[in-house]
C-alpha positions as CSV (number, residue, x, y, z in Angstrom):
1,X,301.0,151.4,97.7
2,X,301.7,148.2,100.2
3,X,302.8,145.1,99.6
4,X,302.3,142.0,101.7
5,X,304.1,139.0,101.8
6,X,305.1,136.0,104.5
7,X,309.0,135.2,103.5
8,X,311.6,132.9,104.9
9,X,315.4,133.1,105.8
10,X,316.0,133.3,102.2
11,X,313.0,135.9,101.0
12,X,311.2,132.5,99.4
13,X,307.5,133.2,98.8
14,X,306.6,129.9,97.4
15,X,306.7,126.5,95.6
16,X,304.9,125.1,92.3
17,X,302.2,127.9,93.4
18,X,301.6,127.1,96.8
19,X,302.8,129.4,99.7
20,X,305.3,128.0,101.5
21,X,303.2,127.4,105.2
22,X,300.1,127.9,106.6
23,X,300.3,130.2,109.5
24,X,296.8,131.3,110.9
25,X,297.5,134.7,112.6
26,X,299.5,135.5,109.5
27,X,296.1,134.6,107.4
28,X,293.9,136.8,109.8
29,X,296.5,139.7,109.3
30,X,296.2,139.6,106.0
31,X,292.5,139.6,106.1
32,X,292.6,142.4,108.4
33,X,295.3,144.6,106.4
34,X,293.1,144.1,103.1
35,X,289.8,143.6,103.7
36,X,287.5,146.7,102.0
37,X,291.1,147.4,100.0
38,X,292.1,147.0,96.7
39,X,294.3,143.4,96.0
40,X,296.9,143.0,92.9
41,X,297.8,140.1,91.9
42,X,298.8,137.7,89.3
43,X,296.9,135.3,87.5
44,X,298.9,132.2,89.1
45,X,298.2,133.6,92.2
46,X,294.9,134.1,91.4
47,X,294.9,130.3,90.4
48,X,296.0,129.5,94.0
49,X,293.3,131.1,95.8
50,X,290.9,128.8,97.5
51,X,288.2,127.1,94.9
52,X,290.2,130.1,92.2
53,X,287.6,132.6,93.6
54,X,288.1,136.6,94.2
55,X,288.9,137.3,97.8
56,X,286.0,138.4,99.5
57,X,285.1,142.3,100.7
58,X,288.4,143.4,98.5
59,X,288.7,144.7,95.1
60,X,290.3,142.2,93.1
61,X,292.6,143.0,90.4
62,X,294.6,140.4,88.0
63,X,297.1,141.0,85.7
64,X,297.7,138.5,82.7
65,X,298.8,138.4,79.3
66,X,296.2,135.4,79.0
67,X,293.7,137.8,76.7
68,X,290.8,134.9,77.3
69,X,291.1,135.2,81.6
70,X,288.1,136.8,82.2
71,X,286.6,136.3,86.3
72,X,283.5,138.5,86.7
73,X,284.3,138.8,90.2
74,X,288.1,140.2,89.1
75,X,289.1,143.5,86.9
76,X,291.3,142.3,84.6
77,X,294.4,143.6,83.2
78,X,297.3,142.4,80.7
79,X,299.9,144.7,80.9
80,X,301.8,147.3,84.0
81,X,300.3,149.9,81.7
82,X,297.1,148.9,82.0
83,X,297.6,147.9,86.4
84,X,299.0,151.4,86.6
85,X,296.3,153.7,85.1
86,X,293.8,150.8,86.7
87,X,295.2,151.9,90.0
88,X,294.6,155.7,89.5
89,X,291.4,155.0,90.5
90,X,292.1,154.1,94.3
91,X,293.8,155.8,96.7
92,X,297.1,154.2,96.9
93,X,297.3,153.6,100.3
94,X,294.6,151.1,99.9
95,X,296.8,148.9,97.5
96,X,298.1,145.8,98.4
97,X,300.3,143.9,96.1
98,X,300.1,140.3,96.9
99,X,302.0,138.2,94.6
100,X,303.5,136.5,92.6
101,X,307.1,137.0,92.6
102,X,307.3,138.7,89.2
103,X,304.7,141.0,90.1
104,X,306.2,141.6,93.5
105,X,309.3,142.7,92.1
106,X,307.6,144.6,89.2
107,X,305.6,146.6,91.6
108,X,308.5,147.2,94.3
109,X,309.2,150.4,92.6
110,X,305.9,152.1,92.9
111,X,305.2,151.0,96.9
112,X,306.2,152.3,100.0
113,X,305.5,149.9,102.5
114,X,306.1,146.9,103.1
115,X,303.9,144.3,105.7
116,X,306.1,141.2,106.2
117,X,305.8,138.2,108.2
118,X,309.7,136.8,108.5
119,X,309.3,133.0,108.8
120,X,312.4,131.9,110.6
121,X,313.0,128.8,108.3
122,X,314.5,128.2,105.1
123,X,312.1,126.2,103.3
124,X,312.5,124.7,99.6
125,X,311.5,127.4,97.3
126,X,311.0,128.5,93.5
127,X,309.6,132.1,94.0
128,X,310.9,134.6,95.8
129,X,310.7,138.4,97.3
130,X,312.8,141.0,96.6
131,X,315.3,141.3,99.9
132,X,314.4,144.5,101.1
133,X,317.1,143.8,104.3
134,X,319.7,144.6,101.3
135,X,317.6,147.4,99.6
136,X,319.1,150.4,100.4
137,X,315.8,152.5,100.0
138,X,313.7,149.9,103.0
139,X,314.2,150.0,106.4
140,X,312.0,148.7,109.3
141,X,309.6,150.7,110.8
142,X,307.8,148.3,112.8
143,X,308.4,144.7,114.6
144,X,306.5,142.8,116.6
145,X,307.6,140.6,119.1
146,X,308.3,137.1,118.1
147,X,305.8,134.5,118.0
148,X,304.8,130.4,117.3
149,X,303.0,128.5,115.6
150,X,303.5,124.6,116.7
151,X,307.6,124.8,116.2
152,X,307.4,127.9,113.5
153,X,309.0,131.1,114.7
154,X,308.0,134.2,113.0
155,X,307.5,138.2,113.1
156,X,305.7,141.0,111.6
157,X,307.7,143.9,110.1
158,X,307.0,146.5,108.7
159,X,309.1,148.3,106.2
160,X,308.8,152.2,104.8
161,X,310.7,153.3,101.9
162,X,313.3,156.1,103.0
C-alpha cells in the first residue's frame, strides 16, 4: 500500500482541515499517482474535498465512526477492521492512503511506500505526518530535483520500507 502526502520542515499536513498550500504540479501528481486507484481516507478529509464530493476516476473509501455518513459515491467504513478486510479486495499496490493524520499514522504500518512532496517551509500546523526521516524502517528511494512555485521550494521523494 502507498501513501501520499505534501509535508513541510516539520512533517505538518495541515490546519483546521485545510492542507497547508496549494502547489499545482503537486495536485497533478497526485491526480496522476491515483487516478483509476483505490483512495483511503478520513471523513474530515473527505469533508475537505472540493464541493465534499468523491474524487473522480478513483475508488473512494472513508472511514468514520459517524454510523449516519453515508456518500453514494464513497464505500464507507467505521472501524480499521472493517478498512482492512475492505482493502482485500484491491490489489495493494493500488492503495493510496491520503489523510488525515490519524489515519496516516494508523495505516503507516501496513504501507510500503511512501510518495512525498517535502515543502521547504515550516508553516503553522495542527496535523501532522509521521517523520519517516527518523523511522528506522523508511528510506528514500527516489528524489527529484528541486523545484518552485512563486517563492515555494519543494521535492518529490519517494520512500520504500526496508
Amino acid at each position: 500500500m502507498n501513501l501520499i502526502a505534501a509535508v513541510d520542515n516539520n512533517w505538518a499536513i495541515g490546519k483546521n482541515g485545510r492542507l497547508l498550500v496549494s502547489i499545482p504540479e503537486d495536485m497533478k501528481l497526485f491526480r496522476e499517482e491515483t487516478t483509476g486507484k483505490v483512495v483511503v481516507m478520513g471523513r474530515k478529509t473527505f469533508d475537505s474535498l472540493p464541493n465534499n464530493s468523491a474524487l473522480i476516476n478513483r475508488t473512494n473509501i472513508v472511514i468514520t465512526s459517524d454510523k449516519n455518513f453515508k456518500n453514494k459515491d464513497c464505500i464507507v467504513v467505521h472501524s480499521l477492521e472493517e478498512l482492512l478486510e475492505e482493502l482485500k479486495k484491491y490489489d495493494s499496490k493500488d492503495v493510496y492512503i491520503i489523510g488525515g493524520g490519524m489515519l496516516y499514522k494508523e495505516m503507516l504500518a501496513y504501507c510500503d511506500t511512501a510518495h512525498i512532496t517535502k515543502i521547504d517551509y515550516e508553516y503553522e500546523a495542527d496535523t501532522h505526518f509521521p517523520n519517516l526521516d527518523k523511522d528506522p524502517e523508511w528510506k528514500i528511494t527516489a528524489n527529484s530535483e528541486e523545484h518552485t512555485f512563486f517563492d515555494i521550494c519543494y521535492e518529490f521523494i519517494q520512500y520504500q520500507r526496508v
